[in-house]
Structure formats: C-alpha cells, structure tokens
PDB file of N, CA, C and O in Angstrom, chain B, residues numbered from 101:
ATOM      1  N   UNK B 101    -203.714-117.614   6.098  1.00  0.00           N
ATOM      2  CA  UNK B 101    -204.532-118.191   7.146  1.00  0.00           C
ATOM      3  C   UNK B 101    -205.278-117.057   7.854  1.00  0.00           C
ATOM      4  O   UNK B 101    -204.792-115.973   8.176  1.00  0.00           O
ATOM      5  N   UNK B 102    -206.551-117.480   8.047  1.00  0.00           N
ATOM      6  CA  UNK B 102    -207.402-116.316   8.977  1.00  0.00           C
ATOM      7  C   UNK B 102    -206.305-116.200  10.220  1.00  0.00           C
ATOM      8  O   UNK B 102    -205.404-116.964  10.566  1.00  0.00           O
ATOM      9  N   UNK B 103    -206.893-114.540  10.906  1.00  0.00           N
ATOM     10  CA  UNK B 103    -206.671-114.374  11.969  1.00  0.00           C
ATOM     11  C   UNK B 103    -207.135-114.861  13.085  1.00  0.00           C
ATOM     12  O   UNK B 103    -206.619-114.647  14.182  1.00  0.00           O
ATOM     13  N   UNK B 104    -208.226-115.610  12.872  1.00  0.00           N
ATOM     14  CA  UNK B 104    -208.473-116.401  14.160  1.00  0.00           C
ATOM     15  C   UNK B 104    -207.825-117.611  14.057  1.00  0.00           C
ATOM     16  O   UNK B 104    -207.185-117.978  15.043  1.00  0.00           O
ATOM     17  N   UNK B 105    -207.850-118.287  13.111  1.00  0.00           N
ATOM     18  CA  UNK B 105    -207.397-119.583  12.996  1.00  0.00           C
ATOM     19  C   UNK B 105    -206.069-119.304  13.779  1.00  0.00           C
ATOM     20  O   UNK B 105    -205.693-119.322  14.952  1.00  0.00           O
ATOM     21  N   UNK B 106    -205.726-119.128  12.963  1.00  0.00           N
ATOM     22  CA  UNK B 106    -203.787-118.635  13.308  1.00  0.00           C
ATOM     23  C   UNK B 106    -203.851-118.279  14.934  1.00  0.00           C
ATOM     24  O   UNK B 106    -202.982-118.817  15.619  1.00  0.00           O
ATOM     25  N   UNK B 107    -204.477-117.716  15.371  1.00  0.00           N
ATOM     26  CA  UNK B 107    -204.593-117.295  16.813  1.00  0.00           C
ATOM     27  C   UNK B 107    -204.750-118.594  17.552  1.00  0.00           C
ATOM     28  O   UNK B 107    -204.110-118.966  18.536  1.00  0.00           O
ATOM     29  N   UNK B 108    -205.707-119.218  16.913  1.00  0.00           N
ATOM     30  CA  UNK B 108    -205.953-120.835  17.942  1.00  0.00           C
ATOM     31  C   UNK B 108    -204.627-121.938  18.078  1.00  0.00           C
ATOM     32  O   UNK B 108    -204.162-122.646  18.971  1.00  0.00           O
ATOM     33  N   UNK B 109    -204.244-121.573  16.322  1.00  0.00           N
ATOM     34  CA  UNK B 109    -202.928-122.616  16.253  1.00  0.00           C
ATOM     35  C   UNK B 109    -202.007-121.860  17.438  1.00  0.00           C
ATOM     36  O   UNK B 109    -201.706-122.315  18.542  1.00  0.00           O
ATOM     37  N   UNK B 110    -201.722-120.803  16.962  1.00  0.00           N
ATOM     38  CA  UNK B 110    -200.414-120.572  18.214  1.00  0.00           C
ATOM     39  C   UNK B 110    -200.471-120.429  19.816  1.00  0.00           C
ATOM     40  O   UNK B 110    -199.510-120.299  20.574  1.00  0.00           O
ATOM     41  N   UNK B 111    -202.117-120.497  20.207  1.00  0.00           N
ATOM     42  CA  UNK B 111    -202.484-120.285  21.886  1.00  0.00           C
ATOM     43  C   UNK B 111    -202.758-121.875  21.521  1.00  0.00           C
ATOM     44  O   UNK B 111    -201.562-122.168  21.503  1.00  0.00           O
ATOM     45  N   UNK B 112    -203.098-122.522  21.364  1.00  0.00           N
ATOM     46  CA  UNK B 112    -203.347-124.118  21.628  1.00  0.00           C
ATOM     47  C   UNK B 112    -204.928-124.269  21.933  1.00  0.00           C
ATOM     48  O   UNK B 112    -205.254-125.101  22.780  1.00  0.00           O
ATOM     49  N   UNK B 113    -205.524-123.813  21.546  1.00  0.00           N
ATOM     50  CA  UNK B 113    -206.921-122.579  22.182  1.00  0.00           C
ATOM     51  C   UNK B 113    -207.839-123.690  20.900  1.00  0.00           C
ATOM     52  O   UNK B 113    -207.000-124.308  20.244  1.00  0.00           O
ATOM     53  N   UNK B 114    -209.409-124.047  20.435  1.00  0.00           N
ATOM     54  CA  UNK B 114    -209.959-124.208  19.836  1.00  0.00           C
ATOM     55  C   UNK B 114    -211.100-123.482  19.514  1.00  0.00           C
ATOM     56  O   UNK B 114    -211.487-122.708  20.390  1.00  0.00           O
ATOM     57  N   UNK B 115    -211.642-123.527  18.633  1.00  0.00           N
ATOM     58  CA  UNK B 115    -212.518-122.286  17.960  1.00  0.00           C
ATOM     59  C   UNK B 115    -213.941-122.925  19.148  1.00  0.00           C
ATOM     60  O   UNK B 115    -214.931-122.219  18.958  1.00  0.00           O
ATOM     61  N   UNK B 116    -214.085-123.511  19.728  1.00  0.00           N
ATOM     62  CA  UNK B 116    -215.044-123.962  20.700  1.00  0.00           C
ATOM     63  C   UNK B 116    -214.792-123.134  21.988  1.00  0.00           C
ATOM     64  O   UNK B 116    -215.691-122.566  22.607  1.00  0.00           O
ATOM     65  N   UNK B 117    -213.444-123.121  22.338  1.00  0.00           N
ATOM     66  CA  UNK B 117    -213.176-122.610  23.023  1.00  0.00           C
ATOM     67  C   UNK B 117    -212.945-121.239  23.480  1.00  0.00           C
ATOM     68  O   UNK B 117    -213.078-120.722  24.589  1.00  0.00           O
ATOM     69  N   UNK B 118    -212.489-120.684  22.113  1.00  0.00           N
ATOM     70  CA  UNK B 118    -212.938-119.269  21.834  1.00  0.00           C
ATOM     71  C   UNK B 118    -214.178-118.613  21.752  1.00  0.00           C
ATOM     72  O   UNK B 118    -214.351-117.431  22.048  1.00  0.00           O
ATOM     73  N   UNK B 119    -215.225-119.558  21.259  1.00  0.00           N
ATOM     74  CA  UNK B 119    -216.889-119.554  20.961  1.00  0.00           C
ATOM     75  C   UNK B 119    -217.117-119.275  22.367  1.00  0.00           C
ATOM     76  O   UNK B 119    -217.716-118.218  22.565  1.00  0.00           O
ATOM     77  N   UNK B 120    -216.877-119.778  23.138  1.00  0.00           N
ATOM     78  CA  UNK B 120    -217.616-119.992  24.752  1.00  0.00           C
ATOM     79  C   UNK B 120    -217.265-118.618  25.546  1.00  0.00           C
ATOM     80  O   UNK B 120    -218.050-117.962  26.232  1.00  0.00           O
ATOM     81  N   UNK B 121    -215.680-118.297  25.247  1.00  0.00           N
ATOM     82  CA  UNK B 121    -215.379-117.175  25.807  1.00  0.00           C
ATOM     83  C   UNK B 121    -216.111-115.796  25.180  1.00  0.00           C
ATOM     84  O   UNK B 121    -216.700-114.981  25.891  1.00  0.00           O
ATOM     85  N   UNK B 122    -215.942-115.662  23.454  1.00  0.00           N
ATOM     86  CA  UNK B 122    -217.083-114.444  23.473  1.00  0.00           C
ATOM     87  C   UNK B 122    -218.627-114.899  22.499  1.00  0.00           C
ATOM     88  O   UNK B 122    -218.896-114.749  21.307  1.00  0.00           O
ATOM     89  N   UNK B 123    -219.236-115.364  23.398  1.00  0.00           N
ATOM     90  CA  UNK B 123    -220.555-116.004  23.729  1.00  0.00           C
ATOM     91  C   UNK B 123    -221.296-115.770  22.804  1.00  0.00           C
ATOM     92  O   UNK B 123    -222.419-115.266  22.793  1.00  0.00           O
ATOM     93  N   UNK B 124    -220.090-116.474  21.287  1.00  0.00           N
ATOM     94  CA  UNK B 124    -221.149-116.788  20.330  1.00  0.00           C
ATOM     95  C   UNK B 124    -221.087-118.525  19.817  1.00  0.00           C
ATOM     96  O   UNK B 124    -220.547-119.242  20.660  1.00  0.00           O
ATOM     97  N   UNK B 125    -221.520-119.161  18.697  1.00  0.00           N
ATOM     98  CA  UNK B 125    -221.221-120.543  18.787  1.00  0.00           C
ATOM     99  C   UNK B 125    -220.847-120.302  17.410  1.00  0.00           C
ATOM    100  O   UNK B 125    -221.122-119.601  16.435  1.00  0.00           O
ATOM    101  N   UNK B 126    -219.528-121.902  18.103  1.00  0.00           N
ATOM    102  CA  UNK B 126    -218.664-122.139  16.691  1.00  0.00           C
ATOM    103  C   UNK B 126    -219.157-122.031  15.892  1.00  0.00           C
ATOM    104  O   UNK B 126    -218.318-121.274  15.403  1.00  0.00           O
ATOM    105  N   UNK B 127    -219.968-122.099  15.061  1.00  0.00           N
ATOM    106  CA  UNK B 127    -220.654-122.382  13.597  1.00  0.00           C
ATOM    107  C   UNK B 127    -220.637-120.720  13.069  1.00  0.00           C
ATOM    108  O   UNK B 127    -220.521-120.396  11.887  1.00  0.00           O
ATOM    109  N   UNK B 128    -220.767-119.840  14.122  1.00  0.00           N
ATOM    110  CA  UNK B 128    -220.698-118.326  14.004  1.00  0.00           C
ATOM    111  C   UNK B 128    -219.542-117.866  13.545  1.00  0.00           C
ATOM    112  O   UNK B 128    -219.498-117.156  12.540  1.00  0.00           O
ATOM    113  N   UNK B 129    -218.293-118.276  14.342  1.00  0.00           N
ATOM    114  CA  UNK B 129    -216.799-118.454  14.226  1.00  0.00           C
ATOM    115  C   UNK B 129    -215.843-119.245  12.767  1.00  0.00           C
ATOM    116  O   UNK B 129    -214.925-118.882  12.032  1.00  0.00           O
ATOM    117  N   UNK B 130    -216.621-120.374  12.903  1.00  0.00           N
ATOM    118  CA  UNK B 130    -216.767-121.034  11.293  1.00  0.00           C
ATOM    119  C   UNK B 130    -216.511-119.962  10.042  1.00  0.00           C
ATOM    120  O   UNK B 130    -215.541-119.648   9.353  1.00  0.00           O
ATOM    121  N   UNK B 131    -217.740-119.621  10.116  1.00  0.00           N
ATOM    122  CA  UNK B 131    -218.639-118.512   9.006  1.00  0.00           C
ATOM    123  C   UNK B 131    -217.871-117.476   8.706  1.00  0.00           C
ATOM    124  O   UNK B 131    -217.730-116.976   7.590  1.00  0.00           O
ATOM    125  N   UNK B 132    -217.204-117.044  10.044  1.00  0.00           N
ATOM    126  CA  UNK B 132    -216.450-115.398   9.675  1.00  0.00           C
ATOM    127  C   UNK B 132    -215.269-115.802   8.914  1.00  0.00           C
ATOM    128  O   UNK B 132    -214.804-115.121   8.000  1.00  0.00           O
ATOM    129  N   UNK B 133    -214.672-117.203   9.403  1.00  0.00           N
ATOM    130  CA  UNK B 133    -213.444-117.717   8.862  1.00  0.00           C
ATOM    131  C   UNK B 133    -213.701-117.700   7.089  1.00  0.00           C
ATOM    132  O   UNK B 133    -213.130-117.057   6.209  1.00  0.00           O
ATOM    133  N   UNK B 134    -214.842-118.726   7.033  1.00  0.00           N
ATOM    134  CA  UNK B 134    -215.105-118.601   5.758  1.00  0.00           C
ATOM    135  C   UNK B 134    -215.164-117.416   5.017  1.00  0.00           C
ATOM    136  O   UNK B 134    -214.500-117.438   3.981  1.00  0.00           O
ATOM    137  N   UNK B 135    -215.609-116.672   5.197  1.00  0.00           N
ATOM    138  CA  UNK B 135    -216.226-115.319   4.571  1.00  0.00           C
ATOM    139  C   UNK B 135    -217.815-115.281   4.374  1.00  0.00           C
ATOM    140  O   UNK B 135    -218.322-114.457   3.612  1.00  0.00           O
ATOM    141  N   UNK B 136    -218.736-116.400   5.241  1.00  0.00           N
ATOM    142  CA  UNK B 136    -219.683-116.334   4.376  1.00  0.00           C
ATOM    143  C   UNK B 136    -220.453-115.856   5.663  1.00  0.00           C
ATOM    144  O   UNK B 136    -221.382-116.562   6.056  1.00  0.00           O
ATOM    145  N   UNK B 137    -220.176-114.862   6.251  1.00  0.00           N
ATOM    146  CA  UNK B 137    -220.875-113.777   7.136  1.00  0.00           C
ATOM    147  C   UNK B 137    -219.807-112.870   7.833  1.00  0.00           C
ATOM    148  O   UNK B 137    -218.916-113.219   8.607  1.00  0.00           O
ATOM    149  N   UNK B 138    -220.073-111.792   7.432  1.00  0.00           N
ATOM    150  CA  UNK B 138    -219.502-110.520   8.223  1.00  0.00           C
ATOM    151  C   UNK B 138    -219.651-110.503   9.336  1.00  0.00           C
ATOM    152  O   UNK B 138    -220.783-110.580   9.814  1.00  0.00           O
ATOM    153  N   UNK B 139    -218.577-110.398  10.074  1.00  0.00           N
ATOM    154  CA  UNK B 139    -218.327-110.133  11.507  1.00  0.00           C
ATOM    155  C   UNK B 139    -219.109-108.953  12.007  1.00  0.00           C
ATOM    156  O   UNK B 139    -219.329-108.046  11.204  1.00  0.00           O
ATOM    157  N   UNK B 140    -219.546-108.859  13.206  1.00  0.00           N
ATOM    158  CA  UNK B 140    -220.622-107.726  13.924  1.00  0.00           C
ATOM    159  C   UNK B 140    -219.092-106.901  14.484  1.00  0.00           C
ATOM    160  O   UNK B 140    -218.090-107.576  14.718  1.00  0.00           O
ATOM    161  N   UNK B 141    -219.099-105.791  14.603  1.00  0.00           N
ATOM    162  CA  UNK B 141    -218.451-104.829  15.581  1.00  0.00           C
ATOM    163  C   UNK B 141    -218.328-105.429  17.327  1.00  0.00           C
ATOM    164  O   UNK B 141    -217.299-105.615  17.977  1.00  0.00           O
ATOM    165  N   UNK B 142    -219.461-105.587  17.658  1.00  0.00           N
ATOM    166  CA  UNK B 142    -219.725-106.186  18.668  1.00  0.00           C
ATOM    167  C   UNK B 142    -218.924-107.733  18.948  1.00  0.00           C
ATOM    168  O   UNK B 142    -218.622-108.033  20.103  1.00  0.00           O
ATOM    169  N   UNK B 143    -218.664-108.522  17.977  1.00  0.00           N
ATOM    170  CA  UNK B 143    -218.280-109.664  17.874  1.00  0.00           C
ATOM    171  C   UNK B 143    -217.053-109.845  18.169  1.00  0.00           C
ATOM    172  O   UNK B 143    -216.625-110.671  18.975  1.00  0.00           O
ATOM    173  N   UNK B 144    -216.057-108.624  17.145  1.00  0.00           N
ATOM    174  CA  UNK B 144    -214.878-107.822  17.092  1.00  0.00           C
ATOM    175  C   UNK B 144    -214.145-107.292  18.207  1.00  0.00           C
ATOM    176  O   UNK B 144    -212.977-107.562  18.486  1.00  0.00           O
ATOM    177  N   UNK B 145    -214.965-106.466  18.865  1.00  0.00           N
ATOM    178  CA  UNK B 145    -214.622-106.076  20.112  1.00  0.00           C
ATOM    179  C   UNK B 145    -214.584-107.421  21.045  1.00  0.00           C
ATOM    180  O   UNK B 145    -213.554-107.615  21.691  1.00  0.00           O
ATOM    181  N   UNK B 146    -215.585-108.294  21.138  1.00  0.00           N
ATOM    182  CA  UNK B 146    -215.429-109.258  21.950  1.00  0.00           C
ATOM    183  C   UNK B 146    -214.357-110.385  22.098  1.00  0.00           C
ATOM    184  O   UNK B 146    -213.942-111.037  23.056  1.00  0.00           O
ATOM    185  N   UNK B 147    -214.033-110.345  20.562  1.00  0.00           N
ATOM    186  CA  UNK B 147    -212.946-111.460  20.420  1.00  0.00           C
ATOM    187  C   UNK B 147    -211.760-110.348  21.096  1.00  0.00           C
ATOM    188  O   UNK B 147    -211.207-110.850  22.075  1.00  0.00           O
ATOM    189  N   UNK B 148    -211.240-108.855  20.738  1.00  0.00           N
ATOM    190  CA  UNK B 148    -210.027-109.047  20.973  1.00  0.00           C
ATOM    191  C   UNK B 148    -209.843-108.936  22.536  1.00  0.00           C
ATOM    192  O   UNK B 148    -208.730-109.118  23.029  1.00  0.00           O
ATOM    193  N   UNK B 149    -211.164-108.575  23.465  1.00  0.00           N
ATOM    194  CA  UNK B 149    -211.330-108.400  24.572  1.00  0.00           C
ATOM    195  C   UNK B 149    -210.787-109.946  25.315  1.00  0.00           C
ATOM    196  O   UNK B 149    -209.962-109.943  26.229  1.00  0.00           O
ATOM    197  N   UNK B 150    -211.376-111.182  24.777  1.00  0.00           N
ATOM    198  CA  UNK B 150    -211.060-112.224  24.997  1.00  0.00           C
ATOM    199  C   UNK B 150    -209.864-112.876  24.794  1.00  0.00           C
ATOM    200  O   UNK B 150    -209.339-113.763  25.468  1.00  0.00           O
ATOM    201  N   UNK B 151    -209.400-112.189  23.523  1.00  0.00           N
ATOM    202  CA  UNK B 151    -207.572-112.871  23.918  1.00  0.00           C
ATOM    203  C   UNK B 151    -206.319-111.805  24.178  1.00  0.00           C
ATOM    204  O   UNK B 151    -205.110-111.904  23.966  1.00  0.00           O
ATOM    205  N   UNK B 152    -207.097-110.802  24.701  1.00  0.00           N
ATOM    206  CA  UNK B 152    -206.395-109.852  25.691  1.00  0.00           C
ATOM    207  C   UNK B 152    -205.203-108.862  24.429  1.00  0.00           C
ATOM    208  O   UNK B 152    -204.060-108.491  24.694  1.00  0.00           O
ATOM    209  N   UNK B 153    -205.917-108.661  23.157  1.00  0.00           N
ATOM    210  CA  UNK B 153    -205.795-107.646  22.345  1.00  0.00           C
ATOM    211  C   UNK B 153    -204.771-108.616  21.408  1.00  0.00           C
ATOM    212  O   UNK B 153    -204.285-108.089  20.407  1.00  0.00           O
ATOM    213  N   UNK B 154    -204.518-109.673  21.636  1.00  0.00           N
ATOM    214  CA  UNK B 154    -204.067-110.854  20.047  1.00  0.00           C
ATOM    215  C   UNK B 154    -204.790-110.589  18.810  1.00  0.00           C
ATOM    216  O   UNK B 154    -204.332-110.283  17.709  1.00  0.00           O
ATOM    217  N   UNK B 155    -205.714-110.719  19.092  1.00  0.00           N
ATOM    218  CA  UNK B 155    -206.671-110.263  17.991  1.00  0.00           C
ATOM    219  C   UNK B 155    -207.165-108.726  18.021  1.00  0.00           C
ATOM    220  O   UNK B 155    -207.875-108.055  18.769  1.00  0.00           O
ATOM    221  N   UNK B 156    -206.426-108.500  16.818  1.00  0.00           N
ATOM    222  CA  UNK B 156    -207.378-106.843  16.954  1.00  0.00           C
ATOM    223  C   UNK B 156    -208.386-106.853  15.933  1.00  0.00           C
ATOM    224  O   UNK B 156    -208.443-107.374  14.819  1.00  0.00           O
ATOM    225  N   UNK B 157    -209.241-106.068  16.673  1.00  0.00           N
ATOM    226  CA  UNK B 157    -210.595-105.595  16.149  1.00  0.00           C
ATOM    227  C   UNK B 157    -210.918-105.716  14.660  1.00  0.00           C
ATOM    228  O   UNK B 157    -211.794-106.213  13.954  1.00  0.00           O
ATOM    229  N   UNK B 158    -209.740-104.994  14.520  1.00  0.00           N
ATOM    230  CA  UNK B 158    -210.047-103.850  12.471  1.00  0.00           C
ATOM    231  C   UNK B 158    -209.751-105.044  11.918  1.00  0.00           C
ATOM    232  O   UNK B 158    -210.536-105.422  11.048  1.00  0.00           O
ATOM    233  N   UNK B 159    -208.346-106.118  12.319  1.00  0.00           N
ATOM    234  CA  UNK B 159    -207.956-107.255  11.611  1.00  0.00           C
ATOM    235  C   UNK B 159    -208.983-108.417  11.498  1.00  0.00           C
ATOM    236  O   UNK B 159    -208.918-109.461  10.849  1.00  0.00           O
ATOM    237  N   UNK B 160    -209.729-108.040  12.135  1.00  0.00           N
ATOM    238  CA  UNK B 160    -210.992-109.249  12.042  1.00  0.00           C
ATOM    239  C   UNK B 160    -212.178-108.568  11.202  1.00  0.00           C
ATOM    240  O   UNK B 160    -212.494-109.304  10.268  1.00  0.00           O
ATOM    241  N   UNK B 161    -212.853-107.505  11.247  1.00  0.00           N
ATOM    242  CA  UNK B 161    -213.588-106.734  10.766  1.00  0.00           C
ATOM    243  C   UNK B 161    -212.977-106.481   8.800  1.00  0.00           C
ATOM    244  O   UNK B 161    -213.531-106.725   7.728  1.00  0.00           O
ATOM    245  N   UNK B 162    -211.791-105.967   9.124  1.00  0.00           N
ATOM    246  CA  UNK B 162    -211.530-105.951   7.461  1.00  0.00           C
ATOM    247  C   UNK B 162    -209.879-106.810   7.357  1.00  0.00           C
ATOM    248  O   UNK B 162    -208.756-106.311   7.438  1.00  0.00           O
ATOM    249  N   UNK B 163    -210.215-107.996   7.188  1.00  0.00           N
ATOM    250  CA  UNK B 163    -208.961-109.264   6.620  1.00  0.00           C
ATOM    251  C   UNK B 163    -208.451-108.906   5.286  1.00  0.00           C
ATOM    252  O   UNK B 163    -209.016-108.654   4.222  1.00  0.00           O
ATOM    253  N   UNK B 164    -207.208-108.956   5.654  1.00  0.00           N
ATOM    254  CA  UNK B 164    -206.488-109.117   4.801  1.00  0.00           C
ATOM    255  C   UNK B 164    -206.392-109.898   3.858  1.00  0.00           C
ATOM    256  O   UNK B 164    -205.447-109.805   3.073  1.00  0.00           O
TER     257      UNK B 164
END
C-alpha cells in the first residue's frame, strides 16, 4: 500500500483532506498514488510538514 494511502487509513484523514492541507488537489494526490506523476520536492516537503513528519519526504519521493 502507498504511503499516503496507508497514512489516511490509520489518521482517519481523506486524501481531500490531505489535498486541502498541502494545497494541492486530490486528483494530484491520486496520480502520485498511482505512479502516473512524480511527486515535486516541494510537494514532499509539504506533505510531511502537514502530518507533522508521518510521512517522510524521501518515502514519498522514492517508494518502495
């Protein structure tokens, strides 16, 4: 399971809801899940800024 996904299941949190906090839109969030757009650095930093370092950076940038 992606690292975001997995992040939403266990905070109770929705990828809408995450979208709003680092101020991009779901469909953006979607995409990275998929693989069918590379995450920005900028994006990276924003997500783990937003769930207060749950998400780290590199783990979103290069998935496992």
């Amino acid at each position: 399971m992606h690292i975001i996904k997995q992040f939403c299941k266990e905070n109770n949190t929705t990828i809408k809801d995450l979208a709003d906090k680092v101020n991009r839109k779901p469909r953006y969030i979607y995409q990275v899940i998929a693989n069918y757009r590379n995450p920005s650095l900028q994006f990276a930093r924003a997500l783990e800024t937003a769930t207060g370092g749950k998400i780290n950076r590199m783990d979103v940038l290069y998935p496992k």
